[in-house]
N, C-alpha and C positions, 0 to 999 in steps of 0.2 A: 941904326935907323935907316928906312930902306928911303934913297932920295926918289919921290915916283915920278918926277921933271924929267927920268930917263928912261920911265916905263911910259911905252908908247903903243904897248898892245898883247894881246897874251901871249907871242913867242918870250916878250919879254920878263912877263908874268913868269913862263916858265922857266929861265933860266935861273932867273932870281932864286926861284923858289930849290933849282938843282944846285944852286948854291950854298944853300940854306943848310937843306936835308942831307943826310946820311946815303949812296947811291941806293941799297936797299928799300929804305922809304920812297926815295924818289920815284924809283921803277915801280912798285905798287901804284902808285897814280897815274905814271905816266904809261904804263904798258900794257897791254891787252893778252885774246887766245891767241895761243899758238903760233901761227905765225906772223901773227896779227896784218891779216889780210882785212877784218872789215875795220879794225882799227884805221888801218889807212885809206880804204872806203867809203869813212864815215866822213873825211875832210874832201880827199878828190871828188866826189857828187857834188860841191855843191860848184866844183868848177864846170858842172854841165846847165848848171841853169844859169843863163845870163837876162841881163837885164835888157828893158826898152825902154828909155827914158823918154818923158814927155819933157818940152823945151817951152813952150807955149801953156805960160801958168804963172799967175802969181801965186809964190811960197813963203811969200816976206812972211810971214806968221805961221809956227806949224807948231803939233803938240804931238807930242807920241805917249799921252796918258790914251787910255783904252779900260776895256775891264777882264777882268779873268775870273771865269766860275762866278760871274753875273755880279760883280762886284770890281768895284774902281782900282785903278791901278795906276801907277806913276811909269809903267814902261810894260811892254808885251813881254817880259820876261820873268821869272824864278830862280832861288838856286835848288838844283836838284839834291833832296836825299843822298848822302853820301854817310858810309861806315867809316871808322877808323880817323876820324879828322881828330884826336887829339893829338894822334903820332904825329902828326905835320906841325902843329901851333900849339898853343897852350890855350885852353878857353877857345877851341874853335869852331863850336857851336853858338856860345853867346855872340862870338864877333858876327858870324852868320848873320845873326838874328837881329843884330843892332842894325849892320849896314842893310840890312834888306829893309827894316821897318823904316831907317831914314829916307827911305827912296820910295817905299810904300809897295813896295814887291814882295809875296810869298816868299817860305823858306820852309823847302822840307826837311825834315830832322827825320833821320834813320832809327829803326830800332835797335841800329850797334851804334846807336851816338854815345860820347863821352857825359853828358849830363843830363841827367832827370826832365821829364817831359814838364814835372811841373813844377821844376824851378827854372828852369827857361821861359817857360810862361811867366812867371812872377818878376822874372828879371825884365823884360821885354814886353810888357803888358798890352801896348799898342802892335805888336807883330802880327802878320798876317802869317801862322804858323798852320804847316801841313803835317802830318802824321805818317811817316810812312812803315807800313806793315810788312815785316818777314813772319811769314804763317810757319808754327809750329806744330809738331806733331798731338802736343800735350793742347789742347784745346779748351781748358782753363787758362795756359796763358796766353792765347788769340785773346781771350773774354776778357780778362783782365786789363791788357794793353790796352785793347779798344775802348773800355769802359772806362778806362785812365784819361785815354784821349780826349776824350766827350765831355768829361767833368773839368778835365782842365781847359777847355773852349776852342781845340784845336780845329781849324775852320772844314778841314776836309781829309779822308782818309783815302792812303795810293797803296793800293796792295800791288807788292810786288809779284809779278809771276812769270819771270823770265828765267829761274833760274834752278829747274826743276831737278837739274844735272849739276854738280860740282864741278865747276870749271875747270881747263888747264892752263894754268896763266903761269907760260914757262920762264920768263925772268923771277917769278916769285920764287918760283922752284927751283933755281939754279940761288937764289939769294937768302934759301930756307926763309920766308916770309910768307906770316898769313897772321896779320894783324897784331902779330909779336913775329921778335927777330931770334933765329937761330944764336949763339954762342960761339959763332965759327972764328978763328984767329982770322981770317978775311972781313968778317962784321965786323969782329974788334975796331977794324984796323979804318973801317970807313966809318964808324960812330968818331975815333979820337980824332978824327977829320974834321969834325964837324964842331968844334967845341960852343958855338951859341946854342944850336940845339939840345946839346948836352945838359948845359944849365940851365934851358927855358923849360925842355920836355921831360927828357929820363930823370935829373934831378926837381926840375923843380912840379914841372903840374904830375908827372907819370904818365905812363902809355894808358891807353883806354880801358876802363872795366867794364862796358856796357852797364853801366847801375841800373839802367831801365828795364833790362833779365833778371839782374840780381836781385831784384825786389819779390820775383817769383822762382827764383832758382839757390836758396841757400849756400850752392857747390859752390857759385862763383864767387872767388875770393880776389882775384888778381887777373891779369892780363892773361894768362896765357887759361887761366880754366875759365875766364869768358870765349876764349876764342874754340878752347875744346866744347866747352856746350854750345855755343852758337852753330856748330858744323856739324853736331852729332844728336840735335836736336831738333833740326830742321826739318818743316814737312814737304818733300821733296816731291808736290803732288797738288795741284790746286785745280779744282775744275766748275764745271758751272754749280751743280751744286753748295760747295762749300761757296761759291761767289754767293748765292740766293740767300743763304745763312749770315753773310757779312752784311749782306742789305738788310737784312734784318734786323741786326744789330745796331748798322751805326747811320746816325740819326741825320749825321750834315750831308758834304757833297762824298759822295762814293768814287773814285777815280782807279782805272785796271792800268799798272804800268806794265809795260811791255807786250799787249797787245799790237802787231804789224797787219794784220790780216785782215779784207774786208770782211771777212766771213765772220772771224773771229767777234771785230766790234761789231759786227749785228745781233751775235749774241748775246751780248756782255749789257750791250742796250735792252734785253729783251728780258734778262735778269732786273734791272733795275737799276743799273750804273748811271752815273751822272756823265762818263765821260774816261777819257784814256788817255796814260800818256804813251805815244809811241817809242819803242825805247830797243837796244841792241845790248843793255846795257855797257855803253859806251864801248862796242867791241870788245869784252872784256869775257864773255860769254861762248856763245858760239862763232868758231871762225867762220870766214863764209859769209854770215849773216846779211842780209841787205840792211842800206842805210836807213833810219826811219823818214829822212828825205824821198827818198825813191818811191814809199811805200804810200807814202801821203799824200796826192792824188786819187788814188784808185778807195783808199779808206776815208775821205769827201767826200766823194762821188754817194760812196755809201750809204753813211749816215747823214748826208746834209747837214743843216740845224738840231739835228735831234739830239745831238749831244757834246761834250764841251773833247778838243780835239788837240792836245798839247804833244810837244814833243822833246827827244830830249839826243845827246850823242853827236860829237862832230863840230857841237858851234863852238866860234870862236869871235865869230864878228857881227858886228852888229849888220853888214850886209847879208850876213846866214841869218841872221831872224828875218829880216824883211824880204828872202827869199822863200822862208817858209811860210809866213803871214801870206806875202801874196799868193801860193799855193793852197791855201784854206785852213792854215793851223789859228786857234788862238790865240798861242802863247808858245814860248819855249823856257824850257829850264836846262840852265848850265850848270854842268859838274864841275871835270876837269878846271877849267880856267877858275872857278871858285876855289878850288884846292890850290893850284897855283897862286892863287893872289893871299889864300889867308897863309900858307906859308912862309912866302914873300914879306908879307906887311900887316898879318891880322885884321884886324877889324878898316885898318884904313888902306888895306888893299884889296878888302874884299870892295868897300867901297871908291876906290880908284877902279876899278875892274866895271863893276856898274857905270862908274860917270863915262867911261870909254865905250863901251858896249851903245850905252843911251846917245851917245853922238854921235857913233856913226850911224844910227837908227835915225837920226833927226837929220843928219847930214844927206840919207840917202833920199828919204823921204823928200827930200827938197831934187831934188834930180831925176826925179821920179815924177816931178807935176804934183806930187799931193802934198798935202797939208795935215792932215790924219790919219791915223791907220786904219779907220774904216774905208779907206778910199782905196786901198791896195786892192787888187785883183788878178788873176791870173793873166790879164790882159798887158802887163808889167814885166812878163819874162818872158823867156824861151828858153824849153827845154830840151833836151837832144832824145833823139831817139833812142837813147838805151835805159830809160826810163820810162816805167807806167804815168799814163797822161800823156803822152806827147806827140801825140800825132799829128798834131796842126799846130800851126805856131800860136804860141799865148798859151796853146795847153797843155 
């Protein structure tokens, strides 16, 4: 039993959690491309925005409820979409799902999640549950998944399209791992390490089958021929068109994850989207990449009000939400440190992860001069000049 009186923030999340897991598992979560240059990237930016705090205020009373996708929310935050969360925990999409609905916060569920779209629905009735879409080549099962989604009351759908290209994500490749583990006497030797794992995961729940495929894919029988259709079925190809087709289809809020570009979300608006989340996939994708901090400024500036402007990659703190709040996002959804906590402690460290996250949002907010998160404005920070927006202080 994980004692959380010593979890005091998500390095600590992660260590927990590198305690936990097999190093193979671990390094899937914890490592990016190549050299993982925007991996590192995606934390250093947000040491270029600093704060301006107002001193002159009464704060004695503050709320950091807000809304997201035009509906009430208990904190400006999510947890993002994430594949392969059985391999970490056992049940660790229900935990997702539990601690986010206690908090009142979204939870995306992947199309490589471990459990059935619509028994997480049933299990979690009150959740405020996202859908998130990997587009396949076979377009019966776009149809199908999406038309799943809708029936089971999933409130909004995030097509992923950051990942058009198969990544190289070289610790996986040195650790044979891609959501099942190689057989190496070296894995051997880091799973018999790990013996709680052993008998929470590999014996007791099993690595992930994607069920939410196999409902459309008879092949997939087990771990590892979920992960070979998942890779070699993927439509590695999404453009406005096929966007125009998805708004078509599905009925709630439309959200484009991995959109950076002002160009890009002026398109994406001009299709019919509801909104984007900006996304690097957590460095995980292309090296290089710019943060989707950096990037969120200039993608404001763009679309104003017109559409709903989330992002994701990099936080860890609840000072990194209200530094991207006051730059114009609405929301952020966290991965990583999600993966981390349900590792760590399942469902009550996903929600240890939240109550942390929410105090230092509440903590900062008060050092800040406000009292709500609609009061945040660019007028709150300073950003350095090697970032868009920054030309003047406050912007």
């Amino acid at each position: 039993m994980q004692d959380f009186r010593k979890i005091h923030n998500v390095e600590d999340l992660r260590a927990a959690a590198a305690a936990y897991l097999p190093k193979p598992v671990f390094d899937f979560i914890d490592g990016g491309a190549e050299d993982e240059v925007a991996l590192r990237n995606n934390r250093s930016v947000f040491e270029r925005v600093r704060f301006r705090p107002r001193t002159m205020a009464d704060v004695q009373v503050r709320s950091i409820e807000t809304t997201l996708l035009g509906k009430p929310a208990g904190a400006p935050i999510g947890i993002a979409p994430m594949g392969g969360l059985s391999s970490f925990s056992p049940n660790a999409e229900l935990a997702m799902a539990r601690a986010c609905a206690a908090a009142n916060i979204p939870y995306g569920l992947s199309t490589a999640a471990g459990i059935l779209m619509e028994d997480l629905r049933a299990a979690v009735p009150e959740a405020r549950l996202w859908f998130q879409l990997y587009v396949f080549r076979d377009d019966r099962i776009n149809e199908a998944l999406v038309s799943r989604a809708q029936t089971a009351g999933y409130e909004a759908l995030l097509v992923t399209t950051d990942t058009h290209v198969a990544p190289k994500r070289e610790r996986d490749r040195r650790n044979g791992f891609s959501l099942s583990l190689d057989k190496t006497p070296r894995n051997i030797m880091h799973v018999l390490s790990r013996p709680r794992w052993i008998r929470d995961v590999l014996v007791g729940a099993g690595l992930p089958t994607m069920p939410n495929l196999a409902v459309h894919a008879p092949e997939i029988v087990d771990n590892l021929s979920a992960t070979k259709f998942f890779s070699q079925n993927r439509r590695y190809g999404f453009d406005y068109a096929h966007l125009r087709v998805m708004r078509r289809m599905w009925k709630g809020k439309l959200l484009v994850k991995g959109v950076m570009r002002p160009d890009e979300a002026m398109q994406v608006l001009e299709c019919g989207a509801d909104g984007i989340v900006m996304s690097n996939h957590g460095g995980r994708n292309l090296e290089s990449a710019a943060a989707p901090l950096e990037m969120l400024p200039e993608v404001v500036d763009a679309v104003g009000k017109r559409m709903h402007v989330l992002l994701d990659s990099g936080f860890r703190r609840g000072t990194d939400v209200v530094k991207a709040l006051a730059l114009g996002a609405e929301g952020v959804l966290m991965g990583r440190p999600a993966a981390f906590a349900v590792a760590a402690g399942g469902e009550a460290g996903v929600s240890h992860l939240v109550a942390l996250t929410r105090d230092e949002i509440d903590r900062t907010l008060g050092y800040l001069g406000c009292t709500a998160i609609d009061q945040l404005g660019r007028d709150h920070v300073l950003v350095d000049r090697a970032m868009p927006g920054r030309n003047e202080p406050g912007l």
